[in-house]
C-alpha positions in Angstrom: 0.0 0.0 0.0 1.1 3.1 -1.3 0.0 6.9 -0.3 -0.6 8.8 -3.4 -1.2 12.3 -3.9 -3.4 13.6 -6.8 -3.6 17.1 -8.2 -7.3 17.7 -9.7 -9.3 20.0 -11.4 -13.1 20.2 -12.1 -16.0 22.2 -13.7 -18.4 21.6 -10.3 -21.6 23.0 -12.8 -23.4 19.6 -12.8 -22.2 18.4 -9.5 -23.7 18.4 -5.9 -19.8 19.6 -4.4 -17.2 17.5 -3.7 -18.2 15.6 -0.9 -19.6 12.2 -1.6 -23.5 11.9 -1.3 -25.6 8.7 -1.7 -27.4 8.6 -4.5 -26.3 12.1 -5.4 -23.5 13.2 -7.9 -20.3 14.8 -6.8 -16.9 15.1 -7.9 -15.4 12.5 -4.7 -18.2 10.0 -5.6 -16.9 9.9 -9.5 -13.3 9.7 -8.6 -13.7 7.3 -6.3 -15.7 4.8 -8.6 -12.5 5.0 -11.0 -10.1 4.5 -8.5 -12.2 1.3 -7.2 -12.4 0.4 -10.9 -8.6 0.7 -10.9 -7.5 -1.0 -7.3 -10.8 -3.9 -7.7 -12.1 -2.7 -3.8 -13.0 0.7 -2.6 -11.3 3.4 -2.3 -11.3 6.7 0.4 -10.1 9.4 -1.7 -9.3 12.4 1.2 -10.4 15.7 -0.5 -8.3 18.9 0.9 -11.9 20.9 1.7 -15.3 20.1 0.5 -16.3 23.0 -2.4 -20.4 23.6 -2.5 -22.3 22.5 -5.3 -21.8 24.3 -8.3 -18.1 25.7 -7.4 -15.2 24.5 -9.9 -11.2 23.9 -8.7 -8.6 24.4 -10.8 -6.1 23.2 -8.0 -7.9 20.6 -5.5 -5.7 18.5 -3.7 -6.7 14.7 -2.4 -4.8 11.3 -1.5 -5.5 8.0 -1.6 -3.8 5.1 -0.4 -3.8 2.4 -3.2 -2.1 -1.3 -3.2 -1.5 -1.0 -7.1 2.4 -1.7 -9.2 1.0 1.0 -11.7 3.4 4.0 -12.0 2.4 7.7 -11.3 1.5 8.6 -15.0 -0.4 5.6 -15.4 -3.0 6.1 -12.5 -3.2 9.5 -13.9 -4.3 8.1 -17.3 -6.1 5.5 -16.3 -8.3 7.8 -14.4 -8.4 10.5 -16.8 -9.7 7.8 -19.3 -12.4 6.8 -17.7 -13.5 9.9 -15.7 -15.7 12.4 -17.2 -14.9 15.1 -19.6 -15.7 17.8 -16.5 -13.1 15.9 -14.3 -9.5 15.6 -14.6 -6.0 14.5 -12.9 -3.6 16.9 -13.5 -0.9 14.8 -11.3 -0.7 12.3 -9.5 2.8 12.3 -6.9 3.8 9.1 -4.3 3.5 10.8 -1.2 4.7 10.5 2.4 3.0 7.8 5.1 2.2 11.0 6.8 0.5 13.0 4.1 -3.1 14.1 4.8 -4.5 16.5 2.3 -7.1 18.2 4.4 -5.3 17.9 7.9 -2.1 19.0 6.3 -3.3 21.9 4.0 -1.9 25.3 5.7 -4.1 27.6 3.2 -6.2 27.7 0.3 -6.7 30.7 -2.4 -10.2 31.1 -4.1 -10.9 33.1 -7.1 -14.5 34.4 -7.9 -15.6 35.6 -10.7 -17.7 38.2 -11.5 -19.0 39.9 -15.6 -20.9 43.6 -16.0 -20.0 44.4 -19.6 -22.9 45.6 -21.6 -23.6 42.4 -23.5 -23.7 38.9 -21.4 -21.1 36.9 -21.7 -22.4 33.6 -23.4 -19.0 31.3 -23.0 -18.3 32.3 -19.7 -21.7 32.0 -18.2 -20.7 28.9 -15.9 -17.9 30.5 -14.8 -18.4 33.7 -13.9 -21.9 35.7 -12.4 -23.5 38.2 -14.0 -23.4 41.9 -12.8 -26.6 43.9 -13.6 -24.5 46.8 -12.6 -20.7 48.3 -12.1 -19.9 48.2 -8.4 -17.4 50.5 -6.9 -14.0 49.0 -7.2 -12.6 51.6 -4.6 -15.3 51.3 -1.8 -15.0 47.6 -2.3 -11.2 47.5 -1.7 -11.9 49.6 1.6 -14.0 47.1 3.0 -11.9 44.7 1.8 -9.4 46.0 4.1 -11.8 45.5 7.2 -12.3 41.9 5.9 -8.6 40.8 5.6 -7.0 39.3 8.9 -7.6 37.4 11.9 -12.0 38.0 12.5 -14.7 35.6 13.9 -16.1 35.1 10.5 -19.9 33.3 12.2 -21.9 35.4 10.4 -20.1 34.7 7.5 -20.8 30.9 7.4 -24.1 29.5 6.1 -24.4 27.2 9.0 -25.6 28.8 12.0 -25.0 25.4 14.4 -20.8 25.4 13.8 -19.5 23.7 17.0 -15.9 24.1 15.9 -14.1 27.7 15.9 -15.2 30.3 13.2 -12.1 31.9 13.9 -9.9 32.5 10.6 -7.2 34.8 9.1 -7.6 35.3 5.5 -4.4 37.3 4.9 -4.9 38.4 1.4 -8.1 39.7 -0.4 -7.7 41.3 -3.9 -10.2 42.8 -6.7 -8.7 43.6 -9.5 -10.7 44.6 -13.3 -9.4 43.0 -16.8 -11.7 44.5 -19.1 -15.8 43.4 -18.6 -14.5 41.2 -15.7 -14.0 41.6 -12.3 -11.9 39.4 -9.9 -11.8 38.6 -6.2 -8.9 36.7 -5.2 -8.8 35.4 -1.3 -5.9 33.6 0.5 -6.2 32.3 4.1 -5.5 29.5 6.2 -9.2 27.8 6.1 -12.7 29.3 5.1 -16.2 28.5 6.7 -18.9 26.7 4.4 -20.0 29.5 2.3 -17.4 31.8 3.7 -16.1 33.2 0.3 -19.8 33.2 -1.4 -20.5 35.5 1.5 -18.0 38.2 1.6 -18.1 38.6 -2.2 -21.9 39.3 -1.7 -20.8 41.7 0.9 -18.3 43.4 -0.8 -20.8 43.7 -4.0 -23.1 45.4 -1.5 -20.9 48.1 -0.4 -19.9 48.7 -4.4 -23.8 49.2 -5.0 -23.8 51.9 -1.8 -26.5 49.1 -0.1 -24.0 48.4 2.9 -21.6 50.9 4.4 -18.0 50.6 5.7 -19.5 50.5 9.3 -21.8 48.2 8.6 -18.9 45.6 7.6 -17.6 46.4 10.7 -20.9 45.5 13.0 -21.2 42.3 10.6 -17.9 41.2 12.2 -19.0 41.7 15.7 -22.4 41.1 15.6 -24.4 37.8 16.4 -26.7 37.6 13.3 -26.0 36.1 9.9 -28.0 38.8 8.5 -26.0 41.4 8.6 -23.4 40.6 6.3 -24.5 40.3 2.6 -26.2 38.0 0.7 -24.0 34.2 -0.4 -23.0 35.5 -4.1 -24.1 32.5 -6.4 -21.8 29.5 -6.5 -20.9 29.7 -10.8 -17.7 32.5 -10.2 -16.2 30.4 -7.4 -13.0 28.4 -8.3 -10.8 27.0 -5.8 -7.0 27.8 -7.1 -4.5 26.6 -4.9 -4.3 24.6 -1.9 -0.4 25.2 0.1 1.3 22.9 2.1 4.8 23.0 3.2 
């Protein structure tokens, strides 16, 4: 028995998130049917977070241990030939006894997507959210500013029964503009279910004028998931990297 580790990236549009879900389709449940294809028994396949339904990763880490005398390159192209087109290995590495991809993981970047040119965007529309209007880049980067560092993010999770800390630094948060798109690009060392969704919807709401700077603040102190903005839809989301040391 080997521990493998397997670099992976997925279009999550027709998919109910990565978790595995009976009787539902996700991303861990088709992996995992190839790789018990592959090895003849089944397979845990150890996902580095669990994205939502709908979200995409261009860089999701997992690991498997596998009893198999198949070399790296050929598990990678055994899977990618019998995975779906919306699914793919990028790499698959041997990896240390000790490897973990979710309890290891020391930070994770997301990048979310957003489109207000004047004419839709028709090839991008699963990847990006349309923007009925042009927010205000500057007011957004302000609040921005109040978002970035070590907060109790509660009432920006989606589940309001979290036993476990919502305590979290997210150490970088940019928005940048290339033409008709708009970026958000967060790095931090975990994020709450919903989490990103949540503060792009927040940040949108302060570059419509609908939220104020202060009102940021309050959502970071206050005890009700309501005051911060509304979970942006789960299309622009795309989970980019995933560090380790």
């Amino acid at each position: 028995m080997k521990n493998f580790k397997f670099l992976l990236e997925y279009d999550g549009s027709r998919y109910y998130g990565w978790q595995r879900q009976p009787e539902k389709n996700t991303v861990q449940g088709k992996l995992e049917n190839v790789l018990k294809l592959m090895c003849e028994r089944e397979i845990e396949l150890i996902g580095a977070g669990r994205t939502d339904a709908g979200v995409h990763a261009r860089g999701m880490v997992a690991n498997a241990w596998l009893e198999t005398q198949m070399s790296c390159e050929q598990i990678r192209d055994y899977m990618n030939r019998y995975l779906p087109d919306d699914i793919a290995v990028r790499e698959v590495r041997e990896a240390s006894a000790r490897f973990h991809a979710r309890y290891n993981a020391k930070g994770k970047t997301y990048r979310y997507t957003c489109h207000d040119g004047a004419v839709k965007s028709v090839f991008d529309r699963k990847y990006c959210v349309r923007l009925d209007e042009k927010p205000d880049l500057a007011k957004m980067r302000r609040a921005a500013e109040l978002l970035r560092g070590e907060h109790d993010f509660r009432n920006f999770c989606v589940n309001p029964r979290m036993k476990k800390s919502t305590v979290r630094n997210v150490d970088k948060i940019e928005i940048s503009r290339e033409g008709e798109y708009l970026q958000f690009t967060f790095h931090g060392n975990g994020f709450l279910q919903n989490m990103v969704r949540i503060m792009v919807g927040t940040l949108l709401e302060v570059g419509y004028g609908h939220i104020s700077l202060e009102e940021v603040e309050e959502a970071l102190k206050a005890f009700a998931r309501q005051k911060a903005g509304p979970t942006a839809p789960a299309a622009g989301l795309c989970l980019m990297e995933v560090d380790y040391n």
